[in-house]
N, C-alpha and C positions, 0 to 999 in steps of 0.2 A: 592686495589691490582691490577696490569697490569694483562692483562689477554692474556697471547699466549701458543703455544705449549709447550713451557717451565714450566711455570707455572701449566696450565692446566693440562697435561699428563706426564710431566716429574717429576712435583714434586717438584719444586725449589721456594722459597718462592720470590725472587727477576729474571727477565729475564739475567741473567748475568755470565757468564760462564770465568770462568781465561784461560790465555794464559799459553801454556805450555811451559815457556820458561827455554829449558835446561842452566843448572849453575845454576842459579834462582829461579826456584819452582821447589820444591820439594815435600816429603810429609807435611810438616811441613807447608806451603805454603797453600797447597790443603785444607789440611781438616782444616783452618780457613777462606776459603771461600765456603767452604760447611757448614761448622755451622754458616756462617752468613748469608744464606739460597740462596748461588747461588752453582755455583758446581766449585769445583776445580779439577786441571790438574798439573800432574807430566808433566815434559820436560825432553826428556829423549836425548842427544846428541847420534853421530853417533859414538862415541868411546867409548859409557858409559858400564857398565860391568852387564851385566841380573842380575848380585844377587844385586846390586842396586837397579835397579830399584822393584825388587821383594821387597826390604826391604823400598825402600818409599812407596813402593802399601799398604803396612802393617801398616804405621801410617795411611797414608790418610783414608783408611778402617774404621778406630776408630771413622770417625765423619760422617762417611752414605758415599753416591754416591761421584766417584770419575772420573777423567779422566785420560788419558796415550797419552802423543803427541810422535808421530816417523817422523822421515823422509824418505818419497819412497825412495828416490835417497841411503840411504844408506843401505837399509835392501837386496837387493843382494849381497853386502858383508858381512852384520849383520844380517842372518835371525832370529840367534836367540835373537833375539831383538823382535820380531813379535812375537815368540813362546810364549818369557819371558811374555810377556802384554796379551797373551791368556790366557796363565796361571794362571794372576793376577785377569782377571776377572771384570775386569774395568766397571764402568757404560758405562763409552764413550771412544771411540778410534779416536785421531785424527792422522789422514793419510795424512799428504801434501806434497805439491812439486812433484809429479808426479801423474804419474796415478793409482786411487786406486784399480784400477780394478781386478785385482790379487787376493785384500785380504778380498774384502768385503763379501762373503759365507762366510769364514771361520769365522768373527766375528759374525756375526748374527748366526752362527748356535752354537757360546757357549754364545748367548744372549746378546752382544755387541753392542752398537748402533755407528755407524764410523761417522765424520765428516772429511770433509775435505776444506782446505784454497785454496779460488781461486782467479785469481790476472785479469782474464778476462772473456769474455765470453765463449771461445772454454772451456776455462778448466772449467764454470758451467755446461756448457754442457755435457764434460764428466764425470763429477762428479756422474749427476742425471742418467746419464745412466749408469755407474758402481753400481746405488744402493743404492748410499749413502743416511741416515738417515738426514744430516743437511750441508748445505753447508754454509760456512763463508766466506762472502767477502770482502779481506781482502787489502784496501787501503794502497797506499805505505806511507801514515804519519806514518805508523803501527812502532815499534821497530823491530828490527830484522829483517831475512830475510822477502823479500816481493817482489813483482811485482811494476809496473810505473802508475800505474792508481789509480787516487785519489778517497778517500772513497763513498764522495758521488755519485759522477757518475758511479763506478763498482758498487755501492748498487743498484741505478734505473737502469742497464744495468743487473747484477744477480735475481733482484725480474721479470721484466721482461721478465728476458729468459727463470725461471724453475718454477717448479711447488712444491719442498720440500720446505720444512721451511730453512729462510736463517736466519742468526747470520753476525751482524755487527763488522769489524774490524777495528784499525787506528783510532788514533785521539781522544778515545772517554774517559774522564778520568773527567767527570763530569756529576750531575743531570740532566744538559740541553741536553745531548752529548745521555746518555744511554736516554730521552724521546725522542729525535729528532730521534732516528734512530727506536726506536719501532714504531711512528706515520707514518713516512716513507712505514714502512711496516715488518720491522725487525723483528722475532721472538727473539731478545735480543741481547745482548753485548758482543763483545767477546775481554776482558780487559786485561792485562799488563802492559805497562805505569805506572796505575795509583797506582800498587800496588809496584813497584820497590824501593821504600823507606821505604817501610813497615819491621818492626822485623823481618818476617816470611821467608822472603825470606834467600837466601843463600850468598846473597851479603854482606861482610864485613862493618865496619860503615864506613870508610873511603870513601867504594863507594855508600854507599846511601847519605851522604854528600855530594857527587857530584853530583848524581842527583838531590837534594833539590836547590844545588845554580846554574840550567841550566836553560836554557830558550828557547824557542818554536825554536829561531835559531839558536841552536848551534847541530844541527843532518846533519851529513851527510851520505849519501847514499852510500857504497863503500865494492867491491870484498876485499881491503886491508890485513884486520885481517884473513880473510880464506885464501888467499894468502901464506901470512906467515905462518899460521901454516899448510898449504899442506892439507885444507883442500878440498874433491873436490865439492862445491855446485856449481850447474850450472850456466850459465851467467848470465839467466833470474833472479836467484835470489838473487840480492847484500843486505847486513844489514845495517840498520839504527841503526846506532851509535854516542854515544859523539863526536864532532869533540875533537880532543887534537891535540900536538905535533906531533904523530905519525902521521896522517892522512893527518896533515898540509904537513911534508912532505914527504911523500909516497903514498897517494892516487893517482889511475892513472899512478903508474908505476909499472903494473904488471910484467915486464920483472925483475926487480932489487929488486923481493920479494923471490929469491928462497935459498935452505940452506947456499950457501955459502958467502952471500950477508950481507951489512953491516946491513941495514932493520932485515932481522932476526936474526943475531948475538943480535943488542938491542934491540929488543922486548922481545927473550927469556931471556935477562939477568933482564930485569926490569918488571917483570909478579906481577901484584898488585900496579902499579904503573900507577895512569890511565891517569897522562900526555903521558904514551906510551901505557898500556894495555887496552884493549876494554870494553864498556858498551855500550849496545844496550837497545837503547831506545827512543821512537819514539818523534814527535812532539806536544803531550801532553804535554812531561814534561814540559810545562812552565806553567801548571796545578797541578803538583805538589810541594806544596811549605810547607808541613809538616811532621814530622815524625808520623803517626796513624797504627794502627794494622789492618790485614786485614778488620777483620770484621767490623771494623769500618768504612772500607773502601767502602768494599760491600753493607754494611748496606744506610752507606751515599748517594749512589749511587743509590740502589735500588729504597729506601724509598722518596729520592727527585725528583726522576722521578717522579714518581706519584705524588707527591704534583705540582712540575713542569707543567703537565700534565692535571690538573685538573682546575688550577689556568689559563694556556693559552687555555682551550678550552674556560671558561667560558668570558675569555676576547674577544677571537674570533666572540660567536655566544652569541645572550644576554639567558638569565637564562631559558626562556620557551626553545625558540628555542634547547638551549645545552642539555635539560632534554627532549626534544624530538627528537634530534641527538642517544642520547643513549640510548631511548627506543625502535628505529628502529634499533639500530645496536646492541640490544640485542636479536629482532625477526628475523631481517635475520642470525645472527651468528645460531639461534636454528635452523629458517624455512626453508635457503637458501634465495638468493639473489633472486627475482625474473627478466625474464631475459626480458630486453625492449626490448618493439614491435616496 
């Protein structure tokens, strides 16, 4: 078994936590990555209606701890969005895209643990001084909204700058992917991607078919799809999405994205249609090339990190050597590190 914060003190049999991506997961979603022993996350959009998300909080519930993602930027118009997920009682609450500063008392004081997705260093920064419980660093390979800075490098620029447990984002949609980011320093995995072809999700089969036949270069980066639907996410954070038709061409002309424009006339006439309607999905997908149920997904994930893990330390350092790497780094994790003179 990996052994981090997650595991240890949170409870979770695998380091590995689902992305809360609204449309996407749901409860349904949730709590078959919670019963395959990582934790699941409802994604809850910025137009989505509280008794939703109160009636996903209610399946996910059925299979133990669960999560609730919001977006800062939309709960001054949507507080009760905030109120609805207090109310739910979530294991975790992810807060991103802005600053969480506002709401982290009020989670913690009805026993909430908050995380939040940072795309640099200022925003690790403010994260850890807002309070928060776990900060995710979250690389623009990621699906969906995200920042410019790639996983590996905001991972050693976040483990460097703060002192909470960080969660790895972007990119990560394999055994090698979730061990590589634990050994790094990662407190675990913070997935999506890998689960977007999965039954559980909300995605119709048509578009899980799409994303089983994509491949690592067909994502691009683009305000587009929030454009059109007069969505307001800030600059800083455009989605990775399927290229299609639509994208090809109309990405990069945010002036000729507004309602009476030809762009939005066909986007909203052909919604389900994903040569023109949107799937957000990062640079993994050319990592997904099956159709499996979460847990199967989680499971795979979890369980081959550690075999992953175990197999390259022991090629790294020879067998004494490895068995006395990890009888020191079972005494400092108990004793403390002792500090060089």
């Amino acid at each position: 078994m990996i052994h981090t914060i997650l595991t240890d003190e949170w409870g979770l049999r695998h380091p590995i936590i689902g992305v809360p991506m609204a449309g996407a997961s749901d409860g349904a979603l949730a709590a078959a990555v919670t019963r395959a022993g990582g934790l699941g996350m409802i994604g809850i959009g910025s137009q989505t209606h509280p008794d939703f998300l109160l009636q996903q909080a209610k399946v996910a519930h059925l299979a133990g701890a669960y999560g609730i993602g919001l977006m800062i930027w939309a709960l001054d118009e949507r507080p009760d969005l905030f109120e609805a997920a207090l109310t739910a009682r979530p294991a975790l609450l992810s807060l991103s895209f802005g600053d969480p500063t506002p709401y982290v008392a009020r989670c913690h004081a009805a026993g909430i643990r908050v995380a939040t997705q940072v795309h640099t260093h200022a925003e690790a920064i403010q994260a850890q001084s807002a309070g928060v419980d776990v900060i995710v660093a979250q690389g623009t390979e990621a699906g969906g909204h995200t920042g410019s800075v790639a996983t590996l490098p905001l991972l050693q620029i976040v483990l460097e700058a703060v002192t909470v447990p960080v969660v790895a984002a972007g990119g990560i949609a394999s055994p090698r992917g979730v061990g590589a980011v634990v050994a790094a320093g990662a407190a675990g995995a913070w997935i999506g991607t890998a689960l977007l072809a999965c039954p559980e999700t909300r995605h119709p089969p048509v578009a899980r078919e799409r994303i089983l036949s994509a491949r690592e270069t067909e994502t691009v980066l683009t305000h587009v799809f929030d454009r059109v639907q007069n969505l307001p996410w800030p600059d800083a954070y455009p989605g990775r999405a399927l290229r299609n038709h639509f994208t090809g061409q109309w990405h990069g002309r945010r002036e000729d994205l507004g309602p009476s424009s030809e762009a939005y006339q066909t986007f909203h006439r052909h919604r389900g249609d994903y040569d023109i309607d949107y799937l957000y999905a990062g640079q993994a997908v050319g990592l997904v090339n099956a159709t499996r149920s979460a847990e199967d997904v989680v499971k795979t994930l979890g369980q081959g990190a550690e075999q992953w893990l175990r197999q390259r330390m022991a090629t790294l350092f020879d067998v004494n050597q490895f068995q006395s790497l990890a009888d020191n780094t079972e005494k400092d994790c108990s004793q403390g590190v002792p500090e060089e003179s």
